[in-house]
GUFI-973889 format. One record per residue (C-alpha): residue number from 1; residue in three letters; x, y, z. Coordinates in steps of 0.2 Angstrom, whole numbers, plus 2048, in hexadecimal, padded with zeros to 3 digits. Example, Ala and Ser with C-alpha at 12.3 -4.5 7.8 and 13.67 -1.06 7.14 Angstrom:
<sites>
+-----+--------+------+-------+-----+
| num | residu | east | north |  up |
+-----+--------+------+-------+-----+
|   1 |    ALA |  83E |   7EA | 827 |
|   2 |    SER |  844 |   7FB | 824 |
+-----+--------+------+-------+-----+
</sites>
This chain:
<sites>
+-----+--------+------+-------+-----+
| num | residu | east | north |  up |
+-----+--------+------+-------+-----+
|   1 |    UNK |  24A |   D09 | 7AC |
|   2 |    UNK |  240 |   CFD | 7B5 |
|   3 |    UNK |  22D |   CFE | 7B6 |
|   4 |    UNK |  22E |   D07 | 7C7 |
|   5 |    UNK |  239 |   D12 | 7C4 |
|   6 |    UNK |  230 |   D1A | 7B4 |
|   7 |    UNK |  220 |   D1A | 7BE |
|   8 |    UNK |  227 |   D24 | 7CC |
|   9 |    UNK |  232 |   D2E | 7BD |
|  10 |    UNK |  21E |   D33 | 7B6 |
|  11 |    UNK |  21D |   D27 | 7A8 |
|  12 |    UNK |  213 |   D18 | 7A5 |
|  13 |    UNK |  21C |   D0B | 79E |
|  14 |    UNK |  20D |   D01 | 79A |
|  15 |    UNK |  206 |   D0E | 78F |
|  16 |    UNK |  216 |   D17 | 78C |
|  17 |    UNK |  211 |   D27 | 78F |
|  18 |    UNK |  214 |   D35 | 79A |
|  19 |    UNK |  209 |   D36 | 7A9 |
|  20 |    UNK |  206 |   D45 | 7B5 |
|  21 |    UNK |  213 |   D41 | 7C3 |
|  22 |    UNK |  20A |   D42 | 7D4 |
|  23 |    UNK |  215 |   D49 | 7DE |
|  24 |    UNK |  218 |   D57 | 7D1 |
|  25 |    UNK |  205 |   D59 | 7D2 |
|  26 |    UNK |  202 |   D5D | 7E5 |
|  27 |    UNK |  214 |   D67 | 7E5 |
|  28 |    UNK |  20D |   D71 | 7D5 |
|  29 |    UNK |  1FC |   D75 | 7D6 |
|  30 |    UNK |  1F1 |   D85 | 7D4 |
|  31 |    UNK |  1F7 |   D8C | 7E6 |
|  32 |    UNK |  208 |   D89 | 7E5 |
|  33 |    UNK |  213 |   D9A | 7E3 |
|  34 |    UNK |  21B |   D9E | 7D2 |
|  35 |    UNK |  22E |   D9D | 7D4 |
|  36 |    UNK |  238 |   DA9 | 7DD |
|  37 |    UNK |  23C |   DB8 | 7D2 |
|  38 |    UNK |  24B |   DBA | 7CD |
|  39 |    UNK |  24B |   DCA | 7C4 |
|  40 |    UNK |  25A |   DCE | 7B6 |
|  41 |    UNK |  268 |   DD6 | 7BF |
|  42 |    UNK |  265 |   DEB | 7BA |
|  43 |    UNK |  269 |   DF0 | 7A8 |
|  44 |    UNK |  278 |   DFB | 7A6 |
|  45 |    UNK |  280 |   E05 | 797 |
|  46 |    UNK |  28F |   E02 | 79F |
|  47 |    UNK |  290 |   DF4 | 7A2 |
|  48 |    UNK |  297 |   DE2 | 79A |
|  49 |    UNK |  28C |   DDA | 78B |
|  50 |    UNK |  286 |   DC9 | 787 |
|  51 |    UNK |  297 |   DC5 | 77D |
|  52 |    UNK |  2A1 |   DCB | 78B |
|  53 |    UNK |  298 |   DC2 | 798 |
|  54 |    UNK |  29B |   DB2 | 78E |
|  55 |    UNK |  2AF |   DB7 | 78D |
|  56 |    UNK |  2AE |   DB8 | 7A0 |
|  57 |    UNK |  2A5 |   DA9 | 7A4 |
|  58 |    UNK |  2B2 |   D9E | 799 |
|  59 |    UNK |  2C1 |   DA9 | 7A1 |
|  60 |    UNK |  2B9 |   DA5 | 7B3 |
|  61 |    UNK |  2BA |   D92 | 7AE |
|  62 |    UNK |  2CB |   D92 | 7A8 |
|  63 |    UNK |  2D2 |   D9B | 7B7 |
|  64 |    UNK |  2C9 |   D90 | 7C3 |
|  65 |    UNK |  2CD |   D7F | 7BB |
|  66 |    UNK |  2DE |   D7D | 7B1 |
|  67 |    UNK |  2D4 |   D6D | 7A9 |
|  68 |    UNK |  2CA |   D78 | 79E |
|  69 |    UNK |  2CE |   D7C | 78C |
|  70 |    UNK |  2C5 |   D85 | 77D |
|  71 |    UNK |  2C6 |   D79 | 76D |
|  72 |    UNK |  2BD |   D81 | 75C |
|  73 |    UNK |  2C1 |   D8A | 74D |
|  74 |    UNK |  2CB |   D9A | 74E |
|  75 |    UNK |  2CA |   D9A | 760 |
|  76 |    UNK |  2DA |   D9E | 764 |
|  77 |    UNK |  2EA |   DA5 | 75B |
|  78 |    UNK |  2E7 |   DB8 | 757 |
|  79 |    UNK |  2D5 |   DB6 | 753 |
|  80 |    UNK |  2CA |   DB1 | 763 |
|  81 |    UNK |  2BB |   DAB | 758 |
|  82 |    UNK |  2AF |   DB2 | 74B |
|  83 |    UNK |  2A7 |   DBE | 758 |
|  84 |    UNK |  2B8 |   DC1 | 760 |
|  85 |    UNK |  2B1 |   DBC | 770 |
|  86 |    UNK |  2C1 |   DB4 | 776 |
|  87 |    UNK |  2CB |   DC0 | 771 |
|  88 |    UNK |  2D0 |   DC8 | 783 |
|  89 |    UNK |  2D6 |   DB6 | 78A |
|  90 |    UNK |  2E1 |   DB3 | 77C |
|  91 |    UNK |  2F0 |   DBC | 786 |
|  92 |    UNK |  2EC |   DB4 | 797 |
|  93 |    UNK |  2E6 |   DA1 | 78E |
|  94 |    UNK |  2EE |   DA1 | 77D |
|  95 |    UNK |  2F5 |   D8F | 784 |
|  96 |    UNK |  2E2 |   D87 | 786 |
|  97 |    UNK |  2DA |   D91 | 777 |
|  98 |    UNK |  2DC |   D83 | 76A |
|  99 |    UNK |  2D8 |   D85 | 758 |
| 100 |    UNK |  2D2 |   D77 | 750 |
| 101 |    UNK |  2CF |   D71 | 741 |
| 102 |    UNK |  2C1 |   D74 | 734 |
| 103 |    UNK |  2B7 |   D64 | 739 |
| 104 |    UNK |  2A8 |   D67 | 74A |
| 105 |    UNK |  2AA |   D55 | 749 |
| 106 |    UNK |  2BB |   D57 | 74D |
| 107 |    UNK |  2B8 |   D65 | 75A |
| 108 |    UNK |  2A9 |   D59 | 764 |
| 109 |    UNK |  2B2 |   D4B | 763 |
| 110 |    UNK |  2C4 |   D52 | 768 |
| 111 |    UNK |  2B7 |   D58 | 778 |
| 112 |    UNK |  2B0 |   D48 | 77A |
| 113 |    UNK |  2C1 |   D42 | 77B |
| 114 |    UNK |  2C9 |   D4D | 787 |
| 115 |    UNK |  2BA |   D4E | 793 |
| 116 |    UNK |  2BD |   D39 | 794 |
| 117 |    UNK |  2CD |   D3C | 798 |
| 118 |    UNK |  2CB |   D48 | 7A8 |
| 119 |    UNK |  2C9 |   D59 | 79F |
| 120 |    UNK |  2BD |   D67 | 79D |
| 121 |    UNK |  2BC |   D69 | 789 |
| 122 |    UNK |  2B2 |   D79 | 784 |
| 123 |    UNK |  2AF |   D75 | 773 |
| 124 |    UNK |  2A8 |   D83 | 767 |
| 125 |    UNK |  29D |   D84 | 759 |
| 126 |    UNK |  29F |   D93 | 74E |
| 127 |    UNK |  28E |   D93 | 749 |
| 128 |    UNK |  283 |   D84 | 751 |
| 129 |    UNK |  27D |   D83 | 743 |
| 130 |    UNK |  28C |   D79 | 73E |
| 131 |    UNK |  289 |   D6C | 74D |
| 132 |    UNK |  281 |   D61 | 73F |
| 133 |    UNK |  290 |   D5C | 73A |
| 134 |    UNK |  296 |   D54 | 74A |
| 135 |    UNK |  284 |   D4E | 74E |
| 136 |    UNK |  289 |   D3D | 751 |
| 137 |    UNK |  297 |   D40 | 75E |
| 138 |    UNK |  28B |   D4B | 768 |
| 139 |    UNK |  27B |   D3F | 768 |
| 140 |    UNK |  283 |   D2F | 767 |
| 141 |    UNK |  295 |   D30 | 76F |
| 142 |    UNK |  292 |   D3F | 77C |
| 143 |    UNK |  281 |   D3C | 781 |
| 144 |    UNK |  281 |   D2C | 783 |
| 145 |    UNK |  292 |   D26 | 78C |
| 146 |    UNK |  28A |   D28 | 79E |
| 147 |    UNK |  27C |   D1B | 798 |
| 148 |    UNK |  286 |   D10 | 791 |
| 149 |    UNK |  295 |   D0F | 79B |
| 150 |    UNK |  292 |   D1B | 7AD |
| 151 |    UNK |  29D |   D26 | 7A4 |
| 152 |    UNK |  29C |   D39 | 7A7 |
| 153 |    UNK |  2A2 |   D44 | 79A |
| 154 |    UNK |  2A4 |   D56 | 79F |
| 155 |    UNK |  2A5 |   D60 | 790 |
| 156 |    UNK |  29C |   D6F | 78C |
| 157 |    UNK |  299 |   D76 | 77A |
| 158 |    UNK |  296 |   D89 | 776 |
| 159 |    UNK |  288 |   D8B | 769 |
| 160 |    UNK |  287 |   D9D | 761 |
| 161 |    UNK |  273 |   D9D | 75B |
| 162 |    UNK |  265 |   DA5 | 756 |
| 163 |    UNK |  25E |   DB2 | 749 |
| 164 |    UNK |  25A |   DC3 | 749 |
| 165 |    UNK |  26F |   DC6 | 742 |
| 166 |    UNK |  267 |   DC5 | 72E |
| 167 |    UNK |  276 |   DB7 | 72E |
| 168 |    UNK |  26C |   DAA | 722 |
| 169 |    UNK |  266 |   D9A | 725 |
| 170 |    UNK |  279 |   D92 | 729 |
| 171 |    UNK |  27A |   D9D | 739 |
| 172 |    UNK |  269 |   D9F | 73F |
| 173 |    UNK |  261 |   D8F | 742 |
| 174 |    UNK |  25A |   D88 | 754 |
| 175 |    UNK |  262 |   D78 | 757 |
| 176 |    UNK |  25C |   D75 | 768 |
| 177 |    UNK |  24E |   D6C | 763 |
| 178 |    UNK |  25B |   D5F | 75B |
| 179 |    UNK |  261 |   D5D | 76B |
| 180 |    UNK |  254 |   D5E | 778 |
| 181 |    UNK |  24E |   D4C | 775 |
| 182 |    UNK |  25F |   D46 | 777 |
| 183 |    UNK |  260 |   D3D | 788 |
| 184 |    UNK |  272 |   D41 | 790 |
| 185 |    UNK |  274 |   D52 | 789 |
| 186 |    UNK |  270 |   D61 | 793 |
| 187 |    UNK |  26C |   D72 | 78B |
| 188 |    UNK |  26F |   D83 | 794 |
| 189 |    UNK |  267 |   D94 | 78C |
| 190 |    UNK |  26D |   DA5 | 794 |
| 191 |    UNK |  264 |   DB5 | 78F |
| 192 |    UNK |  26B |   DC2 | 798 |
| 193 |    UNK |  27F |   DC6 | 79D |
| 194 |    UNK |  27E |   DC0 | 7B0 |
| 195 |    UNK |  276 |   DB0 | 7AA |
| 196 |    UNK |  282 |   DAE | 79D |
| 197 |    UNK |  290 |   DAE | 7AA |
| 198 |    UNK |  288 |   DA3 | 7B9 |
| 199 |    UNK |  283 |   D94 | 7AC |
| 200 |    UNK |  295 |   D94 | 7A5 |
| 201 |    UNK |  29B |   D91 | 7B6 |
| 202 |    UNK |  28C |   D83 | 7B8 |
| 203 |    UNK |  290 |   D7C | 7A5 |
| 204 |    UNK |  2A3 |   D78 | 7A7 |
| 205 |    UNK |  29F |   D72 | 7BA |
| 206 |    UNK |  292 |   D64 | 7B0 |
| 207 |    UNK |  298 |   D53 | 7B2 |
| 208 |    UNK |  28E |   D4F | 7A1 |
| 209 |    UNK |  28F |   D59 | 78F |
| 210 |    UNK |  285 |   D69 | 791 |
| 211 |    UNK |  280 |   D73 | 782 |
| 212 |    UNK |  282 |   D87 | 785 |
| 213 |    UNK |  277 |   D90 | 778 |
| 214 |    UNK |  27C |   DA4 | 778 |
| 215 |    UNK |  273 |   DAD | 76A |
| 216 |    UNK |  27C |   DB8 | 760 |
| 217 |    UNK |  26E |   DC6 | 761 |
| 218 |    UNK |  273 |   DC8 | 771 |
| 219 |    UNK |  285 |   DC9 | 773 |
| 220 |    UNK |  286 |   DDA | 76F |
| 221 |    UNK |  276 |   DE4 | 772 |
| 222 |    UNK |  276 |   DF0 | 77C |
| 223 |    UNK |  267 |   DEF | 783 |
| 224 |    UNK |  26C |   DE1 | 78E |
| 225 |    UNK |  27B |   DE7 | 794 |
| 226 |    UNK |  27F |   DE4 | 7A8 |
| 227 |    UNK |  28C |   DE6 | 7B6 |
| 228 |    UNK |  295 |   DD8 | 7BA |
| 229 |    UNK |  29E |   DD6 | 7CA |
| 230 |    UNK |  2B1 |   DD3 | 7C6 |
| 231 |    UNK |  2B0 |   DC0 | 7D0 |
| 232 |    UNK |  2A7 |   DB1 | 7C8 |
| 233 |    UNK |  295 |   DB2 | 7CD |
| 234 |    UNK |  28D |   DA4 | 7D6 |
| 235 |    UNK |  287 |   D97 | 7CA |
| 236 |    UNK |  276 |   D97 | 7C3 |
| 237 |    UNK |  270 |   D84 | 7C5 |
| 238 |    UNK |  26D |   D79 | 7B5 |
| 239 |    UNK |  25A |   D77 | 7B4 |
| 240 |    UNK |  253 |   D83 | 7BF |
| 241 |    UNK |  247 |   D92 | 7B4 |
| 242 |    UNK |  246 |   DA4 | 7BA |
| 243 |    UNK |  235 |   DAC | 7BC |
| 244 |    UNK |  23C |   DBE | 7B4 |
| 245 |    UNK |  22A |   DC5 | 7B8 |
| 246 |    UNK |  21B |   DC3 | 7C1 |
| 247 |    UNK |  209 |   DC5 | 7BD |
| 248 |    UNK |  1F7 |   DB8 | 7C0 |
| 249 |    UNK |  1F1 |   DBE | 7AD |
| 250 |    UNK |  1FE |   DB5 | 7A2 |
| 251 |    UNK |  20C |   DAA | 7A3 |
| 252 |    UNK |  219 |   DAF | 794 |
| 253 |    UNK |  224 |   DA0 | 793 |
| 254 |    UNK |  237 |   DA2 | 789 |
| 255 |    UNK |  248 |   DA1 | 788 |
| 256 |    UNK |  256 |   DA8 | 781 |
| 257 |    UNK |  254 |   DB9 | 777 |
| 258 |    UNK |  241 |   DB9 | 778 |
| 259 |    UNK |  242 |   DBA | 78A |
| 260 |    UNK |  244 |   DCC | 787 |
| 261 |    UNK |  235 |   DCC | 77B |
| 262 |    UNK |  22B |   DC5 | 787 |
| 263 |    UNK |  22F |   DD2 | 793 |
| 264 |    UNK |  22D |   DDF | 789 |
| 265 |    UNK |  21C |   DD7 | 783 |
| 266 |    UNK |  217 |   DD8 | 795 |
| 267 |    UNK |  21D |   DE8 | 798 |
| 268 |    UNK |  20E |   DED | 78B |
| 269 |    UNK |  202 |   DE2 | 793 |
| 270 |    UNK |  206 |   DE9 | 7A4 |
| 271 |    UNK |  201 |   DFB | 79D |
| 272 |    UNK |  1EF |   DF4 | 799 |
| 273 |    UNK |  1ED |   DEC | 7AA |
| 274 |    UNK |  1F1 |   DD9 | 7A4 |
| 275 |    UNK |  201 |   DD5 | 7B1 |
| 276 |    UNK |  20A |   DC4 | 7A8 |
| 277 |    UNK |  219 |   DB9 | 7B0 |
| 278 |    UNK |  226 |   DB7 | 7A4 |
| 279 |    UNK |  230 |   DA7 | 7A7 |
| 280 |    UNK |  242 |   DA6 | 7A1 |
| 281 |    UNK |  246 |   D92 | 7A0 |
| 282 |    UNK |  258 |   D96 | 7A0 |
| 283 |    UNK |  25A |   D83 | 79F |
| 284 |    UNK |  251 |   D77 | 791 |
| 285 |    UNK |  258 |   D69 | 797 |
| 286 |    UNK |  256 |   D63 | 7A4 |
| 287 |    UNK |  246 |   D6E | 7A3 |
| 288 |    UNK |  23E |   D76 | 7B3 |
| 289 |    UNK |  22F |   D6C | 7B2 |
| 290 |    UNK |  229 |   D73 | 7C2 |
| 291 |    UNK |  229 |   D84 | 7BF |
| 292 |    UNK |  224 |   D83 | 7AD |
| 293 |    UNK |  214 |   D79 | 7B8 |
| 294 |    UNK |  213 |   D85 | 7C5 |
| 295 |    UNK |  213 |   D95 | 7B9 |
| 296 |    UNK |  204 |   D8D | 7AE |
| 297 |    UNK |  1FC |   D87 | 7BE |
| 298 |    UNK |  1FB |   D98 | 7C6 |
| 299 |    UNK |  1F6 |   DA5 | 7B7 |
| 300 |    UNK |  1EC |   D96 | 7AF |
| 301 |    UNK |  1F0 |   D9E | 79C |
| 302 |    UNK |  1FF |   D9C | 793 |
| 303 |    UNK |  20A |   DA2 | 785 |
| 304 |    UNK |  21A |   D99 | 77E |
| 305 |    UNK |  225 |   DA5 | 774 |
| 306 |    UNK |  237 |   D9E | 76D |
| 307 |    UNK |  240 |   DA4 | 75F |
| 308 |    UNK |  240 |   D93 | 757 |
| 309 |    UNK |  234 |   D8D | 748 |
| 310 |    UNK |  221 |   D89 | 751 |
| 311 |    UNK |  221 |   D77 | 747 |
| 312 |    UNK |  22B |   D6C | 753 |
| 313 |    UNK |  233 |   D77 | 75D |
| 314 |    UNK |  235 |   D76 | 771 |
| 315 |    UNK |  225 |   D7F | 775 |
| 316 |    UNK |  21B |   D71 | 76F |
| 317 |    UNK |  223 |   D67 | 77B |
| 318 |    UNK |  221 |   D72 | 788 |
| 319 |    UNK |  20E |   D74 | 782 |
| 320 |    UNK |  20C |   D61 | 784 |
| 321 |    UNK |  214 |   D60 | 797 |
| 322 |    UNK |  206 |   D71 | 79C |
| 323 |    UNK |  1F6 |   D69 | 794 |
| 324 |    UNK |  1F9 |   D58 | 79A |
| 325 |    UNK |  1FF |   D5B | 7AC |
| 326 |    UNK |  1F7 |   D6D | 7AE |
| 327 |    UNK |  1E7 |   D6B | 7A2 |
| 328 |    UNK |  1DB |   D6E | 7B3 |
| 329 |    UNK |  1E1 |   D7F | 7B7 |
| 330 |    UNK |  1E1 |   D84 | 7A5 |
| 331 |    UNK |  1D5 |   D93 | 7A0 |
| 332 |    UNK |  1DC |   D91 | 78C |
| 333 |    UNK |  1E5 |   D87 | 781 |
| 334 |    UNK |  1F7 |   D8B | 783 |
| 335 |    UNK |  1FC |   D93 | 774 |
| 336 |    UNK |  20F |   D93 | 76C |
| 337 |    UNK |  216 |   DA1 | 761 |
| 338 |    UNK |  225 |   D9E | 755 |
| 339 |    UNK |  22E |   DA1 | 745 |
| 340 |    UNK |  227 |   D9A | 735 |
| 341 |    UNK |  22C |   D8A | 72E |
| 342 |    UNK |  237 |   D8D | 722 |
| 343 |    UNK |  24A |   D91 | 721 |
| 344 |    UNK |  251 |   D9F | 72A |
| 345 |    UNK |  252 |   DAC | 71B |
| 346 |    UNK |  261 |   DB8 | 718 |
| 347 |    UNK |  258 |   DC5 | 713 |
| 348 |    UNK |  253 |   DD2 | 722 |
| 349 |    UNK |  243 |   DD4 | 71D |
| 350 |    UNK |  240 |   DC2 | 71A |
| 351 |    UNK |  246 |   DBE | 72A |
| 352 |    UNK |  23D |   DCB | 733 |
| 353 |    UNK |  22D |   DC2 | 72A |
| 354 |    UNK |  235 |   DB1 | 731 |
| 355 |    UNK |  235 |   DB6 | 744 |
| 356 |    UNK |  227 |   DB6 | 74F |
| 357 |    UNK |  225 |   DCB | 750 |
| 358 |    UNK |  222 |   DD4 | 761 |
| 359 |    UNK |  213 |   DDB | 75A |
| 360 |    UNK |  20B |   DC9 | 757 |
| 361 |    UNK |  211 |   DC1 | 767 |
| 362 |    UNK |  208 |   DD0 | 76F |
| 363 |    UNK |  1FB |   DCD | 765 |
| 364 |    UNK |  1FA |   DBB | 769 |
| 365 |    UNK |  1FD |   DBE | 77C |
| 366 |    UNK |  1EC |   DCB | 77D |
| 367 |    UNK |  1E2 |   DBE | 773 |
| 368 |    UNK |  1E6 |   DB2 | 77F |
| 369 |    UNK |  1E1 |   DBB | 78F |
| 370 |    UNK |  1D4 |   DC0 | 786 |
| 371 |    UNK |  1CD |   DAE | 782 |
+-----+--------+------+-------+-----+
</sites>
């Protein structure tokens, strides 16, 4: 990158660090509009879960493209996966539902591989906890091919996540932090059926390796279940956020399973008069940088809430980009709420301890407005 470039990029590369971009500054400021609101599609009992929305988004990709393939362990067969997602595509794509073989090196690099070769590899992690394993051949083969030679590699892995299962601390971690650093890598997080669909659809269509996190919590409560319409929805674009809520008191700022902690949270604020934004990043990387600026801008306090341990975790990040290009506007520090740092405990009361309860990111969000 040369010297113009990174200036006009917002870094300095004299001082080699980030500097507010100048054009993001007029765009964003303290009169610009929050982003459009795009509400979650209505809540159904009838209608199709996380898990099956997940199922159709891969069956919508291997109907529209006879390039794309499953690759992991148990995917295929009889078995259709741990969760059993893929079972119902077994009949119609038992041919492209490849089991592999106990190795995730094997499994990203097979991916690696084919997506060189003019395919559209979906590689799956049973856990992505188990990504360590294949660490190099994500951050130093996958991510780093269109650096080093111009070479794309469209490959997308499927990373079941997250806590709140009482699964341990092999099957609970957040990984996305091991990744969001990693240049070349794009990272995708759906936390609700529709969006779990549409950023399939934008995934697999990725001329670079995306990472699809889908937390288990989700993929069967029914709290979150929606109609779906029978034809693949319009994709949702990698790195736009969507502003779930709107309100001038707080911005609420998540992704994933705590998107629908946040809004819960501000439904309880909304009863005492206190209206908050919740924003759902839906993509980590690339991150909506503007609305992220545009949310802490407009409501001037802000609250990051993830899942993920406090102690190097992605809301520290996103705490850093606020207070150094949106520090003016601010009425309080922007405060971040996450799990303990410690292993994820097996134990259900332990991990209840662990996670960030409802009750103190409430807490934490009235504190806040009340600062």
């Amino acid at each position: 990158m040369v010297a113009s470039d990174a200036n006009a990029a917002g870094f300095d590369s004299e001082l080699h660090v980030s500097v507010p971009n100048a054009i993001v500054t007029r765009l964003v400021d303290t009169a610009t509009a929050l982003p459009p609101l795009e509400p979650n599609a209505p809540r159904d009992a009838k209608g199709s879960t996380f898990l099956d929305a997940v199922m159709l988004g891969v069956g919508d990709a291997l109907r529209a493209d006879p390039r794309v393939f499953v690759y992991g362990e148990d995917v295929g067969g009889s078995y259709g996966n741990a969760f059993l997602l893929l079972k119902p595509l077994l009949a119609e794509f038992g041919d492209r539902l490849l089991n592999s073989p106990i190795g995730e090196s094997a499994v990203l690099g097979v991916c690696v591989g084919a997506a060189l070769a003019g395919q559209r590899p979906i590689g799956e992690m049973q856990f992505n906890d188990f990504v360590a394993t294949g660490f190099n051949q994500l951050v130093n083969n996958a991510a780093k091919l269109r650096y080093r030679f111009g070479i794309g590699v469209p490959m997308v892995v499927r990373m079941p996540w997250g806590g709140l299962r009482h699964a341990g601390p092999y099957h609970s971690q957040n990984t996305e932090p091991w990744f969001y650093r990693t240049a070349g890598l794009k990272i995708v997080v759906p936390s609700t059926p529709h969006e779990a669909r549409a950023l399939m659809a934008s995934a697999v269509a990725d001329p670079d390796p995306v990472l699809y996190y889908e937390h288990i919590a989700l993929y069967r409560d029914p709290r979150i279940k929606q109609l779906l319409i029978d034809s693949p929805p319009a994709p949702t674009p990698i790195g736009r956020a969507a502003l779930r809520r709107t309100g001038d008191d707080l911005a609420i700022i998540s992704y994933g399973a705590f998107v629908h902690v946040g809004m819960r949270v501000a439904d309880k604020l909304a009863a005492d008069g206190i209206e908050a934004s919740v924003l759902d990043l839906r993509s980590l990387a690339p991150l909506d940088r503007a609305a992220l600026l545009a949310a802490a801008r407009r409501c001037h306090k802000v609250l990051v809430i993830h899942e993920d341990s406090r102690t190097g975790g992605i809301g520290e990040s996103l705490a850093a980009i606020i207070q150094e290009e949106a520090f003016e506007t601010l009425d309080a520090p922007v405060r971040i709420v996450g799990a303990l740092d410690t292993p994820v405990p097996y134990s259900p009361a332990l991990e209840e301890f662990y996670l960030a309860s409802e009750a103190q990111i409430e807490r934490a969000a009235r504190l806040l407005v009340d600062y």
